[in-house]
C-alpha positions as CSV (number, residue, x, y, z in Angstrom):
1,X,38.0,15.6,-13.2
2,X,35.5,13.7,-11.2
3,X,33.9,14.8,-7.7
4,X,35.9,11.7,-6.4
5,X,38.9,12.4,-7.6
6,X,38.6,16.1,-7.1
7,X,38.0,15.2,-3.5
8,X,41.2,12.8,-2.9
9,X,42.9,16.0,-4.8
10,X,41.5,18.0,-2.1
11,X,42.7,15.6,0.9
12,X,45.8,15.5,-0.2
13,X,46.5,19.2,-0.4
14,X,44.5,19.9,3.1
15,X,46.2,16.0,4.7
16,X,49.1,15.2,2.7
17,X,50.0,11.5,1.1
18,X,48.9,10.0,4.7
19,X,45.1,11.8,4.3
20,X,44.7,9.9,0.8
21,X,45.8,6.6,2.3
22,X,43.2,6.9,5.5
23,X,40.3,8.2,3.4
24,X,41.2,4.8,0.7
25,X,41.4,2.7,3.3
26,X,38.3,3.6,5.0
27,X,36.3,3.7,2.1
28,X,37.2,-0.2,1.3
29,X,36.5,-0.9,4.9
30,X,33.3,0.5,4.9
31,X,32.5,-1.7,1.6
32,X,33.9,-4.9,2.7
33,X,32.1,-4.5,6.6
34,X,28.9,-2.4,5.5
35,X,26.7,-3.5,8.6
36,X,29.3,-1.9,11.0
37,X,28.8,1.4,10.2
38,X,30.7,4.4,10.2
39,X,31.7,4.6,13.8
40,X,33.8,1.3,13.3
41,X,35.3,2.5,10.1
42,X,36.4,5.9,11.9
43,X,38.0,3.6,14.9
44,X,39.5,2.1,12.0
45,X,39.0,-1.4,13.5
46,X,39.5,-3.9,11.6
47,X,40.2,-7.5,12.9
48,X,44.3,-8.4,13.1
49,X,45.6,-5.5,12.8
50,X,48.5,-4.9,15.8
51,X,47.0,-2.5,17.9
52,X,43.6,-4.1,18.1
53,X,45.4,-7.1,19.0
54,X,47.9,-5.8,21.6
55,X,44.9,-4.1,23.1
56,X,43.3,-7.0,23.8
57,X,46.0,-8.5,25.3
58,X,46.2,-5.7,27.8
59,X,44.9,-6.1,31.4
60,X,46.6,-3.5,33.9
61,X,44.3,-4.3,36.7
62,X,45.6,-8.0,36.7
63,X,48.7,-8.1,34.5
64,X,51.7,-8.2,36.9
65,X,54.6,-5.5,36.3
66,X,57.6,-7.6,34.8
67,X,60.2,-5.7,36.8
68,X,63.5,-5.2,35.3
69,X,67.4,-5.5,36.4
70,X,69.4,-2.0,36.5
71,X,72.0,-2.3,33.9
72,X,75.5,-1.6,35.0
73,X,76.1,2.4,35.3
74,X,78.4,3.9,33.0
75,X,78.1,1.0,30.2
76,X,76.7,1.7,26.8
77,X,72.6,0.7,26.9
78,X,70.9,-0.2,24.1
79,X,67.5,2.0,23.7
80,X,64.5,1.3,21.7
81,X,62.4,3.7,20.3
82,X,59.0,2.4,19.0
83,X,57.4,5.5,17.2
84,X,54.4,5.8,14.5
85,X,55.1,6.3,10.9
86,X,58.0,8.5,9.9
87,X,56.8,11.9,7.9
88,X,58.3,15.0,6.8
89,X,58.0,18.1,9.0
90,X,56.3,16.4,12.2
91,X,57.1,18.0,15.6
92,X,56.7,14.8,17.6
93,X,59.6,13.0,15.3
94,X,61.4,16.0,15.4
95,X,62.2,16.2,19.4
96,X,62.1,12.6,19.5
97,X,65.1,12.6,17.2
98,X,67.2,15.4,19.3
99,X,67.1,13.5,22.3
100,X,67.9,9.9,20.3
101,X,71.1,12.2,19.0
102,X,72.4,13.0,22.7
103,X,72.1,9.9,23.4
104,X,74.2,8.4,20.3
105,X,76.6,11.5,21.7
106,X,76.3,10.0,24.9
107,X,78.0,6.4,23.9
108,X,74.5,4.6,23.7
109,X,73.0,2.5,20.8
110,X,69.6,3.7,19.2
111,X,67.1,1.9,17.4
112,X,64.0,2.6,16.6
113,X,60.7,0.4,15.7
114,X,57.9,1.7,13.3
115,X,54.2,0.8,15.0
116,X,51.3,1.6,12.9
117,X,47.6,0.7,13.2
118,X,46.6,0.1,9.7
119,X,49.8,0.2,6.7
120,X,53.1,-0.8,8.0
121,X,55.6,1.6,7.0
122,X,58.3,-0.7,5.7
123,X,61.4,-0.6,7.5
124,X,63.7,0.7,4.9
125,X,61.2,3.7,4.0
126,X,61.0,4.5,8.1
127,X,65.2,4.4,7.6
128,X,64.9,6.7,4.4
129,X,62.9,9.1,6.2
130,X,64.6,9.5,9.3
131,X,67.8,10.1,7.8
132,X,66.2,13.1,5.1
133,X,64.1,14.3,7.6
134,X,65.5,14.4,10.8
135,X,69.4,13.8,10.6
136,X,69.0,10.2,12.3
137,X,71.2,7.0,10.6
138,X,69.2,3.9,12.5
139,X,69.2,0.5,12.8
140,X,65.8,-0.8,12.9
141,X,64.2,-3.8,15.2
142,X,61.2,-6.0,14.7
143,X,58.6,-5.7,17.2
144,X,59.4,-9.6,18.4
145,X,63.2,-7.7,19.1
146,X,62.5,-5.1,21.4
147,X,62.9,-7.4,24.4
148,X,66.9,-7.3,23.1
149,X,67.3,-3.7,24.3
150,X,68.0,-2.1,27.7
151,X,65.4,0.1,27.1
152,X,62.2,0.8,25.4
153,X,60.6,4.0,24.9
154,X,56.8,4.4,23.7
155,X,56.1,7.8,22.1
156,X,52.5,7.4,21.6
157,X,49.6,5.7,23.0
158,X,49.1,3.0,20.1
159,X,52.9,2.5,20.6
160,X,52.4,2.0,24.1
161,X,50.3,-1.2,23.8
162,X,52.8,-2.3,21.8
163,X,55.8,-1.8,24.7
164,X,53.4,-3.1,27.3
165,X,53.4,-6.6,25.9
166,X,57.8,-6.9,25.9
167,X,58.6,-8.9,28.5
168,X,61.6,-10.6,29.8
169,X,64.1,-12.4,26.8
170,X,64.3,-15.5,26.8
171,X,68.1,-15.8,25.8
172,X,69.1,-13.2,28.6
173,X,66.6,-13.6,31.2
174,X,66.5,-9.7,31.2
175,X,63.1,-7.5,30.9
176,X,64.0,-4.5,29.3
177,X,63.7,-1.0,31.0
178,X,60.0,0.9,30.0
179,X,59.4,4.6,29.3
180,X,57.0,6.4,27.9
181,X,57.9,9.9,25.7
182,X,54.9,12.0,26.3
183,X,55.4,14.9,24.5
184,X,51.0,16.1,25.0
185,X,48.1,14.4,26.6
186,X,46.7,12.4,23.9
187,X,43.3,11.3,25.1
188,X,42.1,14.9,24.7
189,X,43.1,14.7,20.9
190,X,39.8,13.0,21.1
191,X,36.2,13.0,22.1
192,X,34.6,11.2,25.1
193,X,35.0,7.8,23.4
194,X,37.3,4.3,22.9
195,X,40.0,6.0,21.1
196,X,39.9,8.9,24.9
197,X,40.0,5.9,27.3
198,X,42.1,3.6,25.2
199,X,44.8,6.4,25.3
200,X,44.1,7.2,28.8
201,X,44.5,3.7,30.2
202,X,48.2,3.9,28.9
203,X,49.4,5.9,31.6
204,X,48.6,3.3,34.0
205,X,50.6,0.6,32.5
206,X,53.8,1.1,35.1
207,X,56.0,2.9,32.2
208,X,58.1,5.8,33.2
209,X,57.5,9.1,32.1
210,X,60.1,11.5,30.1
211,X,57.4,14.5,29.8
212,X,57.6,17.6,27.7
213,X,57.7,20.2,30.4
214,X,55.9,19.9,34.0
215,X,52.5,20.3,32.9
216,X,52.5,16.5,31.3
217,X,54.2,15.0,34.4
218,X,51.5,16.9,36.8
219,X,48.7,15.5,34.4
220,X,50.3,11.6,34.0
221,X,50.8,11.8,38.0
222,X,46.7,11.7,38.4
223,X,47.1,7.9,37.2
224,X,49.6,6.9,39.3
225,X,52.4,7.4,37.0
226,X,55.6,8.6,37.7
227,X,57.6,10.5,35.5
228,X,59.9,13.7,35.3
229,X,59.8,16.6,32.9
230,X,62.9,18.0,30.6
231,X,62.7,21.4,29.6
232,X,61.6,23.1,26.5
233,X,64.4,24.8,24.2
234,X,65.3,26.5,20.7
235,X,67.6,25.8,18.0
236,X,69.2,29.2,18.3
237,X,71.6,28.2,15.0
238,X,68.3,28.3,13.2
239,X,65.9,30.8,15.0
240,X,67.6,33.8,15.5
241,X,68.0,37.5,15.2
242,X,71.2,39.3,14.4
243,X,71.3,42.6,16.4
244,X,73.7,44.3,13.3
245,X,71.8,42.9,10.5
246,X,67.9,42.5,11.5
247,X,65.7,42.7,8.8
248,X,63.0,44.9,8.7
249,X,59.5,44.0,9.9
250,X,57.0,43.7,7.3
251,X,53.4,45.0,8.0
252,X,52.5,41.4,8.9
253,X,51.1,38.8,11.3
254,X,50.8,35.1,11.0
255,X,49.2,32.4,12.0
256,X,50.0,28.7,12.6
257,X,46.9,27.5,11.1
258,X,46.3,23.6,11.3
259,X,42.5,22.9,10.8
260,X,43.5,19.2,11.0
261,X,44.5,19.5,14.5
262,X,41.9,19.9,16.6
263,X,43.9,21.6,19.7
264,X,45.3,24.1,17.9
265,X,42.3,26.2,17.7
266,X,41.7,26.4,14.1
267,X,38.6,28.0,14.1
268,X,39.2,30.4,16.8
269,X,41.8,31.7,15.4
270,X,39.8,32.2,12.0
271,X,37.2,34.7,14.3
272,X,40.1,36.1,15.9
273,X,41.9,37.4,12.6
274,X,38.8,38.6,11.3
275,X,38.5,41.0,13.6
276,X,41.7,41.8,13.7
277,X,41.5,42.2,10.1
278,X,38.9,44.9,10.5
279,X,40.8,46.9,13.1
280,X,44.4,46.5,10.9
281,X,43.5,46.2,7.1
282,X,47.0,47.3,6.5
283,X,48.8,44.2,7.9
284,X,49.0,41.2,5.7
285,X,47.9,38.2,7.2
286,X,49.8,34.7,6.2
287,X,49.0,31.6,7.2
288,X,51.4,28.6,7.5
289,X,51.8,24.5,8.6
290,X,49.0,23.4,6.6
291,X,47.9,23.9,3.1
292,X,45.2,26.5,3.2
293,X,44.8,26.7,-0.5
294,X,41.0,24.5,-0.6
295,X,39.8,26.9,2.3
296,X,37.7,30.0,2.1
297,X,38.9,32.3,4.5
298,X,36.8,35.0,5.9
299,X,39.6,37.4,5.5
300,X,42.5,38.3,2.6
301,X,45.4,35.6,3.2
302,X,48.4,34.5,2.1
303,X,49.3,30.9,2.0
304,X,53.0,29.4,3.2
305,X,51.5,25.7,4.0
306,X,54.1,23.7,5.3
307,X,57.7,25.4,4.7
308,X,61.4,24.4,6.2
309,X,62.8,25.3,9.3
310,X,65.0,27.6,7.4
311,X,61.9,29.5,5.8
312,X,60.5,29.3,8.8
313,X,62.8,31.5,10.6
314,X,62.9,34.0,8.0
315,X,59.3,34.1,8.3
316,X,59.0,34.6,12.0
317,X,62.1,37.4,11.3
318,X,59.8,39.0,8.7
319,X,56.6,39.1,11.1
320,X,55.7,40.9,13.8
321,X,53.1,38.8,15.9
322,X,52.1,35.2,15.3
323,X,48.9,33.9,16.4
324,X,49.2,30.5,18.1
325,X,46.4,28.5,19.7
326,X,47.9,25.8,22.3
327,X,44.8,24.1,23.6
328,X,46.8,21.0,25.4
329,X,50.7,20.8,26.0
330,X,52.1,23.7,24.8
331,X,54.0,24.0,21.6
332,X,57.4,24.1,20.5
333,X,57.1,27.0,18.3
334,X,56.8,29.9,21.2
335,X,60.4,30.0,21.9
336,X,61.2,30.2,18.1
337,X,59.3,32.4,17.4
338,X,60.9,34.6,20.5
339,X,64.4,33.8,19.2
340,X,63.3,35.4,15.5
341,X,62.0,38.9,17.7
342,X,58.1,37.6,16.4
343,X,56.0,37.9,19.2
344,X,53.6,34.6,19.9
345,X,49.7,36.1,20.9
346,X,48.4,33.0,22.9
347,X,45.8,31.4,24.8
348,X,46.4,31.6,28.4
349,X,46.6,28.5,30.6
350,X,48.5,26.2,32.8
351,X,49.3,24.1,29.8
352,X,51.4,26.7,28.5
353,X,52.5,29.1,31.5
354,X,53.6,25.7,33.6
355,X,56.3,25.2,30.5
356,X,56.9,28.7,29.4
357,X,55.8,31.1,32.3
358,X,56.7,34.4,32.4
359,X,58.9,34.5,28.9
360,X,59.3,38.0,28.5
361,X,57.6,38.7,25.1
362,X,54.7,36.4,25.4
363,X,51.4,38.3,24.3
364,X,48.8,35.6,26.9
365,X,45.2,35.9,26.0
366,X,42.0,34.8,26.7
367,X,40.5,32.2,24.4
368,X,37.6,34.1,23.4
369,X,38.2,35.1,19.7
370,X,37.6,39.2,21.1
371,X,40.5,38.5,23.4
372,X,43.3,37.1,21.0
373,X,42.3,40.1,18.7
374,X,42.9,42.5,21.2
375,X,46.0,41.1,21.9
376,X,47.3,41.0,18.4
377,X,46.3,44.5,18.0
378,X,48.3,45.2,21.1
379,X,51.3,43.5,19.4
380,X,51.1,45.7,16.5
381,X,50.6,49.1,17.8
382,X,53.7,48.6,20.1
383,X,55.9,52.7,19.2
384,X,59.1,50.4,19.1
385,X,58.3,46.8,17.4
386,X,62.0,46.9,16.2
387,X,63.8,47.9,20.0
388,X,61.1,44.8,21.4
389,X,62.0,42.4,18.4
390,X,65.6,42.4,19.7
391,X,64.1,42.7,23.6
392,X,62.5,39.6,23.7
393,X,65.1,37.4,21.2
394,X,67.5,38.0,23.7
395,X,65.0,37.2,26.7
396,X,65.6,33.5,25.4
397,X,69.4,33.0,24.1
398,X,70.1,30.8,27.0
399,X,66.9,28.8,26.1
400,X,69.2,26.5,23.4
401,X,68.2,22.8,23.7
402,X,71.2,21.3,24.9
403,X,69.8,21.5,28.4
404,X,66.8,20.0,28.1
405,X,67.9,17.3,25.7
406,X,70.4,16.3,28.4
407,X,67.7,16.2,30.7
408,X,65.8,13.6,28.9
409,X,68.7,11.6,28.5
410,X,69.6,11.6,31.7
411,X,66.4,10.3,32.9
412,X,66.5,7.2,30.8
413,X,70.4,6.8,31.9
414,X,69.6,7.3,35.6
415,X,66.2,4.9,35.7
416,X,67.4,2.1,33.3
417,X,70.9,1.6,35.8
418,X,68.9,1.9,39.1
419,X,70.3,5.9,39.9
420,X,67.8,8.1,41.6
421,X,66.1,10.5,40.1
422,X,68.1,13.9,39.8
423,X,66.1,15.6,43.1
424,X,66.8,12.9,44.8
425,X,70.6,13.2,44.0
426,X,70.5,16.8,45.0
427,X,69.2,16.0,48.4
C-alpha cells in the first residue's frame, strides 16, 4: 500500500467517510489555487460556494431586521430546519431530531434543509439518513423555499448565514419566524481567527435563541441576543439500571475519547489515565466515540470507537467511572451515564454545573490531568460501587427528556404566534 493511501486509510478510521472527503478536497484545492496557501485551503474558501457567498451578503450593522407577523395561535406552523450534513451517530442531529418529533406530536409540519460549505449532501441521501439514523420521515425544502415556512431554525453558524438572508415571500407577503438552535458556543470550536468571528457575528443577527441549558443563553445574551434555555434530559428506555437485575461492575473505567474534537480534552484526558493507570493497573481502561485503533496510547487500552446507543448503555452499565472532558457547553452523555449507575469524573465549570449542577453522582474535577486522576481514583475505591451505582441512577429517573423537549417546542410555538415567553406568562 502506498504512504498516500495508507494515510486516507488512516483518515478514515481516525474521521470517518467525511475526513476522506475534506482531506480530497483540500488537496485539489491546494493544487488548483497553489499561491493561496494553506491558510485558505484550511478556511476551505473557495469562490461560489454558499457560505462564502451568504457571508458576503451579510451586514448586521446596516441590514434592517425583516420583522415578521405572529401566526394565528393554536394553528398548525410550518418549521424549517436548516442543518449541516446528515451522519450516523452525531449528537447535534440527534437532539435536533427529538425536539423536530414533539413538534410532529404537537400537530406541526417539519422540514428540514441540508446547508453545507463545500459537497452538497443530496436531498434524498439527507432523507435516507435521517430516517436510519435518527427516526425522522422528512420532507425536504430548497434553500430558495425556506421563506414558505412559519418558521426557520438555524442549528449551526454556517446555517445561520444561510437563515439570515430569508426574507419576506413574495406570494404571501409573510417573513418567516427566525431561531437559532444553539446547542454549544461554536466560535470557541476555533482559534482566534475568520472561522471565531464569522461564528460569533451570528449571534447578533436578531435570531431567537432555543439554547441547550442556561449556560448558552447567558453566553448568546453578551451580543444582544435573546434566547431561552430548555433543559437537558435522558432516554431512560435506553440508559438505565434495573435494581433486581444489575449487572455486575467490571474492574473498568472509560473514557469518551474524541481527539478530533478539540473541547473534549483529548489530550488531557490521555495524562490523566496515565496516571491513573499507574495507581489502578488492575482496572481496564476502554476507550470509546472515536476509532482509537491508529493511536499509540501511553497506557494498555481497549478500543469500542463508535458503538450504538444500545451498546452504549451496556457499556456505561458494565463500568464504573467514565472520564469525560466538557471544555464548552456541557455534554449530553452525563445524565446517561448517571441513569446506567457509571459515574461521569469531570472538569469543573460553569459550563457544566449551570446545566447539570449539583447531580448527585457527579465526580467535578479540576482540569489539571493530577486532578481528574485523583478523582477517578476516588470513584474506584468507593467500599460500595454497587449500593452508589443504584444511588445515583435513581438521583436522575425524573430527568427523562419529555420535559425539556417540550420546552423547546414551546418556545418556537410561543415566539412564532406572538405569546410571551413562559416567565412572562407566569407573572
Amino acid at each position: 500500500m502506498s504512504a498516500k493511501l495508507e494515510k486516507l486509510v488512516g483518515t478514515y478510521h481516525e474521521e470517518g467517510p467525511r475526513g476522506v472527503a475534506r482531506r480530497l478536497r483540500d488537496k485539489s484545492l491546494e493544487l488548483a489555487f497553489p499561491h493561496l496557501g494553506p491558510k485558505f485551503i484550511r478556511f476551505k474558501y473557495k469562490p461560489g460556494t454558499p457560505l462564502i457567498t451568504d457571508v458576503l451578503l451579510a451586514d448586521p450593522e446596516l441590514a434592517a431586521p425583516v420583522v415578521a407577523a405572529p401566526r394565528s395561535p393554536g394553528q398548525p406552523l410550518t418549521i424549517a430546519w436548516v442543518i449541516p450534513p446528515v451522519g450516523p451517530g452525531g449528537g447535534g442531529h440527534t437532539t435536533i431530531s427529538r425536539v423536530a418529533k414533539q413538534l410532529i406530536t404537537d400537530g406541526h409540519k417539519v422540514t428540514f434543509t441540508i446547508y453545507d460549505n463545500s459537497s452538497r449532501q443530496l436531498n434524498s441521501e439527507a432523507v435516507t439518513g435521517l430516517r436510519d439514523f435518527y427516526g425522522l420521515n422528512v420532507d425536504m425544502l430548497e434553500l430558495s423555499e425556506l421563506d414558505t415556512a412559519d418558521a426557520v431554525v438555524a442549528t449551526s453558524w454556517e446555517t445561520a448565514y444561510a437563515v439570515n438572508k430569508v426574507g419576506i415571500n413574495p406570494a404571501t407577503g409573510l417573513a418567516p419566524h427566525k431561531f437559532y438552535f444553539v446547542q454549544d458556543f461554536e466560535p470557541s470550536f476555533y482559534g482566534i481567527g475568520t472561522e471565531y468571528v464569522l461564528a460569533e457575528q451570528t449571534y447578533r443577527f436578531g435570531f431567537y435563541g432555543v439554547t441547550a441549558g442556561p449556560w448558552l443563553t447567558m453566553r448568546v445574551n453578551e451580543y444582544g441576543m435573546a434566547a431561552e434555555p430548555f433543559q437537558f434530559g435522558v432516554d431512560l428506555d435506553i440508559y438505565r439500571l434495573d435494581p433486581d437485575n444489575t449487572p455486575e461492575r467490571k474492574k473498568q473505567v472509560i473514557f469518551y475519547a474524541r481527539p478530533t474534537t478539540e473541547r473534549r480534552g483529548f489530550e488531557l484526558g490521555l495524562m490523566a489515565l496515565t496516571l491513573f493507570h499507574e495507581a489502578h493497573p488492575e482496572y481496564e481502561i476502554i476507550t470509546f466515540g472515536q476509532d482509537m485503533s491508529k493511536f499509540e496510547l501511553p497506557f494498555p487500552a481497549r478500543n469500542l470507537g463508535v458503538i450504538t446507543e444500545h451498546q452504549l448503555a451496556e457499556l456505561y452499565q458494565e463500568s464504573v467511572a467514565c472520564l469525560l472532558l466538557s471544555l464548552t457547553n456541557v455534554s449530553l452523555l452525563p445524565l446517561e451515564l448517571l441513569a446506567a449507575g457509571c459515574v461521569p469524573v469531570m472538569n469543573d465549570g460553569e459550563n457544566n454545573r449551570m446545566v447539570l449542577g449539583e447531580t448527585p453522582g457527579i465526580l467535578y474535577s479540576g482540569v489539571m490531568p493530577t486532578s481528574l486522576a485523583r478523582k477517578l481514583s476516588e470513584a474506584v475505591e468507593n467500599p460500595d460501587i454497587a449500593g452508589n451505582a443504584l444511588a445515583i441512577s435513581g438521583a436522575v429517573q425524573g430527568r427523562s427528556w419529555e420535559a425539556g423537549l417540550k420546552q423547546a417546542a414551546r418556545i418556537i410555538e410561543r415566539r412564532t404566534t406572538g405569546q410571551p415567553p413562559a416567565s412572562e406568562m407566569e407573572i
